[in-house]
SEPA-754182 format. One record per residue: residue in three letters; x negated, z negated, y of N, C-alpha, C, O, CB in turn; residue number from 1. Coordinates in nm, 2 decimals. Glycine has a CB too. Layout:
PT   r    n_x    n_z    n_y   ca_x   ca_z   ca_y    c_x    c_z    c_y    o_x    o_z    o_y   cb_x   cb_z   cb_y   k
PT ALA      X      Z      Y      X      Z      Y      X      Z      Y      X      Z      Y      X      Z      Y NUM
...
***
This chain:
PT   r    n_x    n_z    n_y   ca_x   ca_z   ca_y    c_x    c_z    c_y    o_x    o_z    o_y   cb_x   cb_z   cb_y   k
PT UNK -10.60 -12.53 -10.71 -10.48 -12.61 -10.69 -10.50 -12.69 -10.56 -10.60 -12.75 -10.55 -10.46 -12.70 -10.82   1
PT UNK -10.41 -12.70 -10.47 -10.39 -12.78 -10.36 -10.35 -12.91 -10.40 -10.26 -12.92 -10.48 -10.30 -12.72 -10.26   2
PT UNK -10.42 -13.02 -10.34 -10.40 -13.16 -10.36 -10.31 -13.20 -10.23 -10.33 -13.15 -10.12 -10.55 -13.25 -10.37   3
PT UNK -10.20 -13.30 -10.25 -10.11 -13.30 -10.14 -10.23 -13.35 -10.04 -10.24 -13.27  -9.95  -9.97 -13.40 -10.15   4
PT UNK -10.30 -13.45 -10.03 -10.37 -13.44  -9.91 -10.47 -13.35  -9.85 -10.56 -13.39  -9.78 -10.41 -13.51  -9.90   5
PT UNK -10.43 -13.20  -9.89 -10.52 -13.11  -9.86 -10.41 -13.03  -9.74 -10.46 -12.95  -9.65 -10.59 -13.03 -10.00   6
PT UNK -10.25 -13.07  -9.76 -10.22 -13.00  -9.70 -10.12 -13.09  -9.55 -10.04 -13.18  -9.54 -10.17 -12.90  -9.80   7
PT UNK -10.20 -13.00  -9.45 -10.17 -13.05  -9.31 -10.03 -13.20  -9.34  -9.99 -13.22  -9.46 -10.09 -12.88  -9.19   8
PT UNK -10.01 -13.24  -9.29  -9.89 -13.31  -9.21  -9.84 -13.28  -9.10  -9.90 -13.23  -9.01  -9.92 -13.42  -9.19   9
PT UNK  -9.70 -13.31  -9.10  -9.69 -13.28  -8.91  -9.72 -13.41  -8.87  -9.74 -13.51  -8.94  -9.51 -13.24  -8.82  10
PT UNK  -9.73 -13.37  -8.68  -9.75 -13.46  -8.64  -9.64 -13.58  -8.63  -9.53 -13.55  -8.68  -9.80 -13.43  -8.56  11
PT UNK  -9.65 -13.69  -8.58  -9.55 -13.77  -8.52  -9.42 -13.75  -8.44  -9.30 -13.79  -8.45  -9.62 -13.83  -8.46  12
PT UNK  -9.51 -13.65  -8.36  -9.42 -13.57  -8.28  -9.36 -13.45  -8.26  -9.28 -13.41  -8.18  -9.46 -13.56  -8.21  13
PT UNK  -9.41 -13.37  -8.40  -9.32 -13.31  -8.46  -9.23 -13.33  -8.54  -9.13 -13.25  -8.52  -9.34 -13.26  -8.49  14
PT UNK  -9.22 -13.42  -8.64  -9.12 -13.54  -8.67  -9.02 -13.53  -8.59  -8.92 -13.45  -8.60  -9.17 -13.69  -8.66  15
PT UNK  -9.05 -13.62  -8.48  -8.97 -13.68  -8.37  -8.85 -13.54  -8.35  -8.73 -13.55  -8.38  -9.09 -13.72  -8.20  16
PT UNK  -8.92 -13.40  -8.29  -8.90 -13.34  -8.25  -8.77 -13.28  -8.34  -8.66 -13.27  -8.31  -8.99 -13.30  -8.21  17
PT UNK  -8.82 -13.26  -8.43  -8.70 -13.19  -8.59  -8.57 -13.29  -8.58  -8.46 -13.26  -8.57  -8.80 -13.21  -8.80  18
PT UNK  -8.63 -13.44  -8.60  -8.51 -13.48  -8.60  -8.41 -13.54  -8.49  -8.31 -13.60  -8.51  -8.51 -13.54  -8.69  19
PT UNK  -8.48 -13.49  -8.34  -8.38 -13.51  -8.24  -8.32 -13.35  -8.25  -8.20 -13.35  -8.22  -8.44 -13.57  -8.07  20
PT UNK  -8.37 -13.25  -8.28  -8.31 -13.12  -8.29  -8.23 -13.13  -8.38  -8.12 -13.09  -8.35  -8.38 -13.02  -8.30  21
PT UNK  -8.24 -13.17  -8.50  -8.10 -13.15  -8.60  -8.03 -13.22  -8.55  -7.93 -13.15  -8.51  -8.09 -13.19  -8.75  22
PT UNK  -8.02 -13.35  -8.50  -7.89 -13.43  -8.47  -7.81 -13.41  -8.33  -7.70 -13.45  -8.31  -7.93 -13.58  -8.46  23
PT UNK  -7.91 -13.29  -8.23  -7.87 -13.25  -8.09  -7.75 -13.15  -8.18  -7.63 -13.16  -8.20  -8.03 -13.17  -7.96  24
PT UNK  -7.87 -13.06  -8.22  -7.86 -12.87  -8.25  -7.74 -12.85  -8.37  -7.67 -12.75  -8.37  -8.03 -12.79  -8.32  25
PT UNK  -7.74 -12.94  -8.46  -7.69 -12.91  -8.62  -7.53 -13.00  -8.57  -7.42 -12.96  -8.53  -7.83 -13.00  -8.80  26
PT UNK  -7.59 -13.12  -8.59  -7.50 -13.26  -8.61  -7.39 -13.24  -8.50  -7.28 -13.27  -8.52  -7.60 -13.41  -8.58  27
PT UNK  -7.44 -13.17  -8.37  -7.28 -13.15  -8.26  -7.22 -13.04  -8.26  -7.16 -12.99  -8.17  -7.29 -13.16  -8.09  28
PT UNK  -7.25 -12.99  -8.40  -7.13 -12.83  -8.40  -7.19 -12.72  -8.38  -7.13 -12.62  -8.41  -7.01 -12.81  -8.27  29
PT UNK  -7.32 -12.69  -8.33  -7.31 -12.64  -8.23  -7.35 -12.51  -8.26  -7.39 -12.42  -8.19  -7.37 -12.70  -8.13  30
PT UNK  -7.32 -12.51  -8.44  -7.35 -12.35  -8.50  -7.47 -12.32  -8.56  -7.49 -12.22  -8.63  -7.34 -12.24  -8.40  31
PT UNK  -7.58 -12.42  -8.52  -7.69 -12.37  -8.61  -7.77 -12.40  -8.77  -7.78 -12.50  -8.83  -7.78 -12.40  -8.54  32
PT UNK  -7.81 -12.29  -8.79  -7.81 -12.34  -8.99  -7.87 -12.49  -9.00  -7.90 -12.56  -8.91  -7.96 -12.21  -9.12  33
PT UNK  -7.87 -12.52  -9.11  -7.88 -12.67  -9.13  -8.00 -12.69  -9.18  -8.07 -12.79  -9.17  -7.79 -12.72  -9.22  34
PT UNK  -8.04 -12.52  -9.25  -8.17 -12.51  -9.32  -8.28 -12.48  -9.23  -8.39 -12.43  -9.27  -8.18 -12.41  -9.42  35
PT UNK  -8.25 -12.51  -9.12  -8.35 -12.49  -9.00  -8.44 -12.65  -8.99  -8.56 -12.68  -8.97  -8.25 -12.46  -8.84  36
PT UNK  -8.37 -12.70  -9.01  -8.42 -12.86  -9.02  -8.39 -12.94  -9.11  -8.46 -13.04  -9.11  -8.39 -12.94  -8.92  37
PT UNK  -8.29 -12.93  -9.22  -8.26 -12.99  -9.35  -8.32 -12.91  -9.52  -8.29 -12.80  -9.56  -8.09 -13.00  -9.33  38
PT UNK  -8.40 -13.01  -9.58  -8.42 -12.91  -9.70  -8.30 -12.94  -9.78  -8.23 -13.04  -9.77  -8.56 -12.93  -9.78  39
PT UNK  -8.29 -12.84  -9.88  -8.16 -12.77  -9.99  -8.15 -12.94 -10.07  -8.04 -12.99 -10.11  -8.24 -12.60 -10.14  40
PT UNK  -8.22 -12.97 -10.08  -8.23 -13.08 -10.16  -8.17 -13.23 -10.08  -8.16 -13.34 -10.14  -8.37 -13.09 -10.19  41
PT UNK  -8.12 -13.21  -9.94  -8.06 -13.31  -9.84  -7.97 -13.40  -9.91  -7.87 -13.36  -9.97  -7.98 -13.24  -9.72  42
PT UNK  -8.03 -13.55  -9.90  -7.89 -13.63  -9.94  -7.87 -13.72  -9.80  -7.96 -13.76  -9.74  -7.91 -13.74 -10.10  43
PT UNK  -7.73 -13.73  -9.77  -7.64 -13.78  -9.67  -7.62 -13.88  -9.67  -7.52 -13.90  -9.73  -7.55 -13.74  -9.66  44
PT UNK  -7.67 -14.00  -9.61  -7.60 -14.11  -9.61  -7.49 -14.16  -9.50  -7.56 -14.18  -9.40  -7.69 -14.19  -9.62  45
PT UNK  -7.37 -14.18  -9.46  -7.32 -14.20  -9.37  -7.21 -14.30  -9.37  -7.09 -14.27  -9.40  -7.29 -14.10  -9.34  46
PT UNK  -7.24 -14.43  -9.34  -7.17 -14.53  -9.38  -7.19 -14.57  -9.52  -7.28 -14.62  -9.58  -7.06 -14.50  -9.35  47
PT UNK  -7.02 -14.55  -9.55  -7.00 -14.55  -9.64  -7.02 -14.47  -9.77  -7.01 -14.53  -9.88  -6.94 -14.57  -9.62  48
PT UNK  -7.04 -14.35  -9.75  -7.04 -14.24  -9.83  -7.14 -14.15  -9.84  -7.23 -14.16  -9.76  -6.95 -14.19  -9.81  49
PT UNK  -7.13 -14.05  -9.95  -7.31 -13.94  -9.96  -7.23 -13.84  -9.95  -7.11 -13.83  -9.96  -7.45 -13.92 -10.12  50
PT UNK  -7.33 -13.73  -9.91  -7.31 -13.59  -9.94  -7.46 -13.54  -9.93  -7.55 -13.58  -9.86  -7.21 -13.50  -9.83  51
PT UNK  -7.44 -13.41 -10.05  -7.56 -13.36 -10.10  -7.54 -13.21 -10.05  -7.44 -13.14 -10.05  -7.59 -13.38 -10.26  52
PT UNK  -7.70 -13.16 -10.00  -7.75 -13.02 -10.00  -7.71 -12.99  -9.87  -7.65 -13.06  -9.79  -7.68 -12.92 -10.12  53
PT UNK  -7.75 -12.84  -9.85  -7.69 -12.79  -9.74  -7.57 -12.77  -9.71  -7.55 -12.76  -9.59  -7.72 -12.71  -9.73  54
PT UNK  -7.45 -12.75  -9.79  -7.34 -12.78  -9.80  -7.32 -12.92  -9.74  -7.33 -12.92  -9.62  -7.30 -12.75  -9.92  55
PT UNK  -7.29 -13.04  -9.80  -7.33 -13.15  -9.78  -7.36 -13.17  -9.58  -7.27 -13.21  -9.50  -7.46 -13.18  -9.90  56
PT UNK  -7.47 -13.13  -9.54  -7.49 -13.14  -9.40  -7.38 -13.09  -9.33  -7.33 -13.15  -9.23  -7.59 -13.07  -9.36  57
PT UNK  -7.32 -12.93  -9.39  -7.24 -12.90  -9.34  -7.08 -12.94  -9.30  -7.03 -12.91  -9.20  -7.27 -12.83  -9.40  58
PT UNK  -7.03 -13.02  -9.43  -6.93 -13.14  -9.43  -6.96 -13.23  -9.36  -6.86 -13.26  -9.30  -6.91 -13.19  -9.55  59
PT UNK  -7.07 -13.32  -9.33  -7.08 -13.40  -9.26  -7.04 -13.37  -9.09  -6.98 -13.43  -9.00  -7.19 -13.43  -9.30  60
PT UNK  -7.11 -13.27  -9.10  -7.08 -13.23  -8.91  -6.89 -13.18  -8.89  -6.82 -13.20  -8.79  -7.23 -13.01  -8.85  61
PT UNK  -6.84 -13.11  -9.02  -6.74 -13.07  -9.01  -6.63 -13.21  -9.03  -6.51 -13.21  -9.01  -6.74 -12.96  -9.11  62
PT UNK  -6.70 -13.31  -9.05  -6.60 -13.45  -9.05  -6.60 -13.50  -8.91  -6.50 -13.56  -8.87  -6.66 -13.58  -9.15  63
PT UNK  -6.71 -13.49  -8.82  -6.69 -13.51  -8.68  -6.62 -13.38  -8.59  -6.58 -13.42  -8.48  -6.84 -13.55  -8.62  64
PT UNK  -6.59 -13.26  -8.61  -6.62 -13.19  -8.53  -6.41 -13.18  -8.54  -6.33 -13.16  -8.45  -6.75 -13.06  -8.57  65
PT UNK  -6.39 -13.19  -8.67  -6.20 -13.20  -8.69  -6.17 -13.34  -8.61  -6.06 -13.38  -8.61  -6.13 -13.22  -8.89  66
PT UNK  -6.26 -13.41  -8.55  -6.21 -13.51  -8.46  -6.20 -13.51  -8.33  -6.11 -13.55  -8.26  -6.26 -13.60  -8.48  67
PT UNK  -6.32 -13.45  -8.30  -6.40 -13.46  -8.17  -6.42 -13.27  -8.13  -6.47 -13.17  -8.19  -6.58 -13.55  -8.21  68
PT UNK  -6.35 -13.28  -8.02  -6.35 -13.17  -7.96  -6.48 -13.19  -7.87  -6.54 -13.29  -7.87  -6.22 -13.15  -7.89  69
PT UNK  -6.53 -13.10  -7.79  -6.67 -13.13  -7.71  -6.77 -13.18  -7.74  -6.87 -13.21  -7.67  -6.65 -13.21  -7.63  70
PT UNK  -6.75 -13.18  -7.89  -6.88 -13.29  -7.94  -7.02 -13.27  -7.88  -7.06 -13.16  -7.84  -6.91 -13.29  -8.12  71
PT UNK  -7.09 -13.38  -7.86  -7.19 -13.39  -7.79  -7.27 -13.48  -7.88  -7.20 -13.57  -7.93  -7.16 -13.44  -7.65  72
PT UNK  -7.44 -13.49  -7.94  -7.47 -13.58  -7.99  -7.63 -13.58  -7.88  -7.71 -13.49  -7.88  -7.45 -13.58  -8.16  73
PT UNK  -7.63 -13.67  -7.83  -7.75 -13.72  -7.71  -7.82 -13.82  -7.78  -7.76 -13.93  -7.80  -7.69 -13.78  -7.55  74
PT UNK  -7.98 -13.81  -7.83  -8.07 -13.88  -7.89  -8.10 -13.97  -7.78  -8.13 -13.90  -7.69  -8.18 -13.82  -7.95  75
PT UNK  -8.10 -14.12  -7.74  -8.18 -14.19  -7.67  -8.28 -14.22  -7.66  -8.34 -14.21  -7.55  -8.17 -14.26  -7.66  76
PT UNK  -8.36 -14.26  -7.82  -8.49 -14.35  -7.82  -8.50 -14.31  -7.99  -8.39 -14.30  -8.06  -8.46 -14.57  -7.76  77
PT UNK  -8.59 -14.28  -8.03  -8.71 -14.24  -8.14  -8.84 -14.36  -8.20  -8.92 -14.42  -8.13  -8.80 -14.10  -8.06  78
PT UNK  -8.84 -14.37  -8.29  -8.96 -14.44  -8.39  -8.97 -14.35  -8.49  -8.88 -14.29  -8.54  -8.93 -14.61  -8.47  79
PT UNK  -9.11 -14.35  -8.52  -9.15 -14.25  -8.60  -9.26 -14.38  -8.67  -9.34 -14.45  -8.60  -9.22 -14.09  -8.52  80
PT UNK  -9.24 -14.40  -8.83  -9.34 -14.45  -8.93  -9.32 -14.36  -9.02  -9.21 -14.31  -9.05  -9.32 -14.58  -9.00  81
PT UNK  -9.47 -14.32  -9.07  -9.48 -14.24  -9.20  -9.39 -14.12  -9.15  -9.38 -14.06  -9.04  -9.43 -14.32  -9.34  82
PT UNK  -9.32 -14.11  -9.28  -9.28 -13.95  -9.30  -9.11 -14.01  -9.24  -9.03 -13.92  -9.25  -9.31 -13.87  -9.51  83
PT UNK  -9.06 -14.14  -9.18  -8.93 -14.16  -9.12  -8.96 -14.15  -8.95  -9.06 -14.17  -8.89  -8.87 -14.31  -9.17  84
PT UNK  -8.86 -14.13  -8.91  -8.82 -14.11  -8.81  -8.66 -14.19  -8.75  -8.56 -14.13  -8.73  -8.82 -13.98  -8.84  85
PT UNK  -8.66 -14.31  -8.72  -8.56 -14.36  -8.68  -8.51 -14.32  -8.53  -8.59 -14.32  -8.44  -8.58 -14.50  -8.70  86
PT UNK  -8.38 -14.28  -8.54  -8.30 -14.22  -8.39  -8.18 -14.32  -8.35  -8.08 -14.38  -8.41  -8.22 -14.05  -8.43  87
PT UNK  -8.21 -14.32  -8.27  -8.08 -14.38  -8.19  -8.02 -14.33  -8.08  -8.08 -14.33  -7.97  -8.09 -14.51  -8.15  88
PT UNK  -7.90 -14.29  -8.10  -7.80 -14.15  -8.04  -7.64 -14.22  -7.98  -7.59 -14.32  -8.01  -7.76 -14.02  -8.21  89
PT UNK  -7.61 -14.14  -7.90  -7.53 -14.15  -7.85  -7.41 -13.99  -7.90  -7.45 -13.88  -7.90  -7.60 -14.18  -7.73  90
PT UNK  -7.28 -14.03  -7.94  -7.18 -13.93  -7.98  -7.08 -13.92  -7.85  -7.06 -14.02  -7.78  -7.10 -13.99  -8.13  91
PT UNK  -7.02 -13.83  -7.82  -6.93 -13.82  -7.69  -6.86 -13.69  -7.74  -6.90 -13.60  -7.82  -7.01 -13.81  -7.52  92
PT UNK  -6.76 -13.70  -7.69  -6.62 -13.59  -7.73  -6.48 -13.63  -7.69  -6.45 -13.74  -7.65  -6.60 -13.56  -7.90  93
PT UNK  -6.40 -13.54  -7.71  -6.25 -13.57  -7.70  -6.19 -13.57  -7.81  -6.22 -13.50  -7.90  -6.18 -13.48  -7.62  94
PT UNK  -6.06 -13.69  -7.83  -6.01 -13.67  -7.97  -5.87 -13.74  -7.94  -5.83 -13.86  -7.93  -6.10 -13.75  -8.10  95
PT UNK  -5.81 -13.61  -7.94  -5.61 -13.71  -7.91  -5.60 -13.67  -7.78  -5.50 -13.71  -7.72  -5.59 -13.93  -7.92  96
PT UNK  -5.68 -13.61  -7.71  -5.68 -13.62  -7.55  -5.73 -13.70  -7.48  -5.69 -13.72  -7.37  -5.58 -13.62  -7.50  97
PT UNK  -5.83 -13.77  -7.54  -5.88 -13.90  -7.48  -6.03 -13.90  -7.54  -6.07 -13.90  -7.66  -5.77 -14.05  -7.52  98
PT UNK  -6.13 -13.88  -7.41  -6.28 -13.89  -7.45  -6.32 -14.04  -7.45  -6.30 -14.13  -7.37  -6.38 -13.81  -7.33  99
PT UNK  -6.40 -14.05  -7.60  -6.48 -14.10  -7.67  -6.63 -14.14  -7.65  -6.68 -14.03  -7.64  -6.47 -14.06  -7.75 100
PT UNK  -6.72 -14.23  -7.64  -6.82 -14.24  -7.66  -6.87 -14.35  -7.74  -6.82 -14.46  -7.73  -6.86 -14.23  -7.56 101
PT UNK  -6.97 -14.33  -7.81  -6.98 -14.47  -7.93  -7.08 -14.42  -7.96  -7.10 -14.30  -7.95  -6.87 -14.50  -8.07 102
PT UNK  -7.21 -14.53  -8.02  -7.31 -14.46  -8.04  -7.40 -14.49  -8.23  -7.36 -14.58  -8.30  -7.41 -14.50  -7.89 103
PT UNK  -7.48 -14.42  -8.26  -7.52 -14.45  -8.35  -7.69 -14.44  -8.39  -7.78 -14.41  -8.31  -7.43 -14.38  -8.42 104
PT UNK  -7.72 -14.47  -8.51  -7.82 -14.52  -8.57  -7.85 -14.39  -8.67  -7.76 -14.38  -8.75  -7.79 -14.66  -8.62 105
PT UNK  -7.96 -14.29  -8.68  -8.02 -14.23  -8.79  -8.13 -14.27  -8.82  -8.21 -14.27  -8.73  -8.02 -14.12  -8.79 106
PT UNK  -8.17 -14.31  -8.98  -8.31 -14.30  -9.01  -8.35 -14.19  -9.11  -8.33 -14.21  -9.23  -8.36 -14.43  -9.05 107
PT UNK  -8.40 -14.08  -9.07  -8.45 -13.94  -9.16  -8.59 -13.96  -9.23  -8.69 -14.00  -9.17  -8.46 -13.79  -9.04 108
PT UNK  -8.58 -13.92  -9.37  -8.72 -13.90  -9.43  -8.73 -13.76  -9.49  -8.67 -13.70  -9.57  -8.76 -14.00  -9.54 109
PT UNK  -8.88 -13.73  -9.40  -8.92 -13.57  -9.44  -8.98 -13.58  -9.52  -9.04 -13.68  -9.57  -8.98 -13.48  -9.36 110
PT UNK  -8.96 -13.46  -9.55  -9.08 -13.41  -9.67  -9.09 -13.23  -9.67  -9.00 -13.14  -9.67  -9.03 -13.47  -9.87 111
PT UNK  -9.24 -13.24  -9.66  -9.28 -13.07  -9.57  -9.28 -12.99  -9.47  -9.30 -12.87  -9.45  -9.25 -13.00  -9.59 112
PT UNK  -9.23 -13.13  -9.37  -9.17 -13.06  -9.26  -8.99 -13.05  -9.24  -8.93 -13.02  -9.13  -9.22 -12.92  -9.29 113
PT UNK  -8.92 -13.10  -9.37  -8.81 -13.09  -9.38  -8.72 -13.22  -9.36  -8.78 -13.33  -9.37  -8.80 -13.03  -9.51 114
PT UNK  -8.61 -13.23  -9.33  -8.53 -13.35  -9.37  -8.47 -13.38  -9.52  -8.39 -13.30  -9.57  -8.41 -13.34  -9.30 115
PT UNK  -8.50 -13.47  -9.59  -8.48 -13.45  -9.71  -8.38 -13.58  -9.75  -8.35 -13.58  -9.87  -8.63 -13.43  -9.78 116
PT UNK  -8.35 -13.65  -9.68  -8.27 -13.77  -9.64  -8.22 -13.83  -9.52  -8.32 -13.89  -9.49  -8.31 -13.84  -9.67 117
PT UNK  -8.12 -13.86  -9.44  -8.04 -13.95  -9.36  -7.98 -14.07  -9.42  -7.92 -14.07  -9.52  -7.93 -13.87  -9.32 118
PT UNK  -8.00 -14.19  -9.34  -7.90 -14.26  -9.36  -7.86 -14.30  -9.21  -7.93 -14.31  -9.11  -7.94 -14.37  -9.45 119
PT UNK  -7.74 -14.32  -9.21  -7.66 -14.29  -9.07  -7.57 -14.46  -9.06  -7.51 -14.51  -9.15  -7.52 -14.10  -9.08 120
PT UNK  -7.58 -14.50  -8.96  -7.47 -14.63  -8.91  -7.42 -14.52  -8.75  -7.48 -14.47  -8.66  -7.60 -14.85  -8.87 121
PT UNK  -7.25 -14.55  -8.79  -7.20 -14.48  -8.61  -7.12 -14.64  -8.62  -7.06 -14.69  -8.71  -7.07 -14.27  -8.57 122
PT UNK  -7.14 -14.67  -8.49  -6.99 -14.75  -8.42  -6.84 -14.71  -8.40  -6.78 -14.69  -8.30  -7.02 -14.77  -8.27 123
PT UNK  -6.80 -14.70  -8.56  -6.63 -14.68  -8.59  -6.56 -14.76  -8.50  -6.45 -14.72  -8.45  -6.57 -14.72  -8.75 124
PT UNK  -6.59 -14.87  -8.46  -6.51 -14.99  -8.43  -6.50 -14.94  -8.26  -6.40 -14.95  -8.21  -6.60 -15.17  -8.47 125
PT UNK  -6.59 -14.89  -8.21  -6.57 -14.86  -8.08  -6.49 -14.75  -8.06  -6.41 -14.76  -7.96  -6.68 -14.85  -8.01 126
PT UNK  -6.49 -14.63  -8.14  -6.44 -14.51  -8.13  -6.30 -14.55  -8.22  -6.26 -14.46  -8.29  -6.55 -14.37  -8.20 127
PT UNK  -6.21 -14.66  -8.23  -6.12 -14.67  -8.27  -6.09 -14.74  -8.13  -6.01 -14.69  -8.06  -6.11 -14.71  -8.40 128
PT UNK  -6.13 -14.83  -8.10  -6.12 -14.89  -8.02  -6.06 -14.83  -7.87  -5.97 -14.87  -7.80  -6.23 -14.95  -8.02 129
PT UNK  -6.15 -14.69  -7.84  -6.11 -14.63  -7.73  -5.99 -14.53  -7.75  -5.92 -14.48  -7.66  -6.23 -14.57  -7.68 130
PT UNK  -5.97 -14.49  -7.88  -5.88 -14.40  -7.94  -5.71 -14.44  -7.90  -5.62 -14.38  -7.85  -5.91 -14.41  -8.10 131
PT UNK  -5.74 -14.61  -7.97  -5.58 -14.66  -7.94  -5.54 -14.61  -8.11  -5.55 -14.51  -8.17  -5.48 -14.56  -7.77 132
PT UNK  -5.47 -14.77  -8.13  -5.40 -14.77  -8.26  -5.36 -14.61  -8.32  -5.43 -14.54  -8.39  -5.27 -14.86  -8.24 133
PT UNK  -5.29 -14.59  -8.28  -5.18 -14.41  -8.28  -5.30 -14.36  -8.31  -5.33 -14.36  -8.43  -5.07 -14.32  -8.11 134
PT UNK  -5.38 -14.32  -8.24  -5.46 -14.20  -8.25  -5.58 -14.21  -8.36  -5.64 -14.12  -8.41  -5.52 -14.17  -8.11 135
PT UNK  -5.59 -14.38  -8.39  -5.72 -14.36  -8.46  -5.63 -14.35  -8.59  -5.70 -14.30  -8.68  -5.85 -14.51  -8.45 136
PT UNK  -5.55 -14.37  -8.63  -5.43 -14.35  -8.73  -5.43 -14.19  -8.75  -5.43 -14.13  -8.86  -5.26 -14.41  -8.66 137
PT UNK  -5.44 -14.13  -8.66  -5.41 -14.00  -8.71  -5.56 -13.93  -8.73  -5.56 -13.83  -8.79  -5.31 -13.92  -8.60 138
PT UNK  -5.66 -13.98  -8.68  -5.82 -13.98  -8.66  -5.84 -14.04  -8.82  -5.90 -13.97  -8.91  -5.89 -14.11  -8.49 139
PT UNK  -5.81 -14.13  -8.85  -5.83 -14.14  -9.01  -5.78 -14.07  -9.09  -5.85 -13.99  -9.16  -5.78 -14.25  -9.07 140
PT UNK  -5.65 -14.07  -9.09  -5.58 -13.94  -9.15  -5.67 -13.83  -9.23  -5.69 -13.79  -9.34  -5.52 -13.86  -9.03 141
PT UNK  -5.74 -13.77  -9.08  -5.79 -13.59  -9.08  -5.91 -13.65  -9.16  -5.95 -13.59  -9.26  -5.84 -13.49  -8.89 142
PT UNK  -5.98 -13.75  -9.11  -6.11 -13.80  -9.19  -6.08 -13.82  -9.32  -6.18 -13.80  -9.40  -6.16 -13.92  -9.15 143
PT UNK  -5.95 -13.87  -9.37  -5.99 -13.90  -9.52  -5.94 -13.83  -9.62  -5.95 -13.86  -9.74  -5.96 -14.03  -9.57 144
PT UNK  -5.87 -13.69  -9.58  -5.81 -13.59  -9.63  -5.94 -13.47  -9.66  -5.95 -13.39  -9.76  -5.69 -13.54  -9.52 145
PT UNK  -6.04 -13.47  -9.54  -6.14 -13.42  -9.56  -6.26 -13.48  -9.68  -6.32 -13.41  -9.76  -6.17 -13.42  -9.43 146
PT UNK  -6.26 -13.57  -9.66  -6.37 -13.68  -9.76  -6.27 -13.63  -9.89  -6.33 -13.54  -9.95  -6.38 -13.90  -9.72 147
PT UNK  -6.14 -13.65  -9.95  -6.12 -13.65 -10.07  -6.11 -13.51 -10.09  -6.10 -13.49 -10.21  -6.01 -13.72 -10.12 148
PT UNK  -6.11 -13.42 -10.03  -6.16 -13.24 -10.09  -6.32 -13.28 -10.11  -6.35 -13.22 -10.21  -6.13 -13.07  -9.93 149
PT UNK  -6.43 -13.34 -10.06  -6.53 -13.34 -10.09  -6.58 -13.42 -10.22  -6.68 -13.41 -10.30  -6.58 -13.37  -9.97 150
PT UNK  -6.49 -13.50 -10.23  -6.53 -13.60 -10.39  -6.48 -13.52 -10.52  -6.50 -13.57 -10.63  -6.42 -13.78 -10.41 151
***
C-alpha cells in the first residue's frame, strides 16, 4: 500500500504552471479539454455562483465566451502555498463592438496534479463600466439566461 507521502508532489512550479495554463489554454475558449488540467471532480467558484465537474468548467468558459468575442485571459503574477496556487489575470475581448479589459483574481487547489477547485473574483464593475449601460443590459441578459439552463 502506498502512503500519500510516499507519493511525489509537484513542484511549486508545476502548480504555477497547470494553473496559468488552464486559465491561458481552457478559460479563453480556446478549445482545449478541461481534463487536461481540471479533475472530474472540479467545483467552480465564481462570484457568486458554483459549477461542478467537467461539464461545470465547461459552462463556465461558455459564460464568458457568449460575451466576449477575442477572448483573451493573460496571467500577471502567481503565489503558490501548499497545494494553492493564487493567479492574478487579466481578461480582454470584444462585446457589443466595443473591447473590454477588466481583470481578475483565481485561487486553485490541486490534488494529484489536478485542479480540483477555483474560486474566482473578476471586476464586473469595470467590464460594465466600459460596456455602457445598453450593452451591459444586454451582456446580463445572455449571462443570466445561460446560468438559469445551468441551475
Amino acid at each position: 500500500m502506498t502512503q500519500t507521502s510516499d507519493i511525489p508532489r509537484p513542484s511549486d512550479g508545476d502548480l504555477a504552471r497547470c494553473a496559468k495554463a488552464a486559465l491561458e489554454r481552457v478559460c479563453s475558449g480556446a478549445g482545449v479539454d478541461p481534463s487536461r488540467y481540471y479533475s472530474p471532480d472540479f467545483v467552480d467558484h465564481v462570484n457568486d455562483f458554483e459549477l461542478h465537474g467537467l461539464d461545470g468548467a465547461r459552462a463556465s468558459v461558455e459564460l464568458y465566451t457568449r460575451v466576449l468575442s477575442n477572448l483573451k485571459i493573460e496571467v500577471q503574477e502567481q503565489l503558490v502555498d501548499g497545494d494553492r496556487v493564487t493567479s492574478r489575470f487579466v481578461v480582454s475581448g470584444t462585446s457589443h463592438g466595443r473591447d473590454v479589459r477588466f481583470g481578475g483574481i483565481t485561487i486553485s487547489r490541486f490534488e494529484a496534479g489536478l485542479i480540483v477547485e477555483d474560486w474566482s473574483i473578476v471586476d464586473s464593475l469595470a467590464l460594465v463600466r466600459q460596456l455602457g449601460a445598453w450593452r451591459a443590459v444586454v451582456a446580463g441578459i445572455t449571462q443570466w439566461r445561460l446560468l438559469a439552463k445551468l441551475r
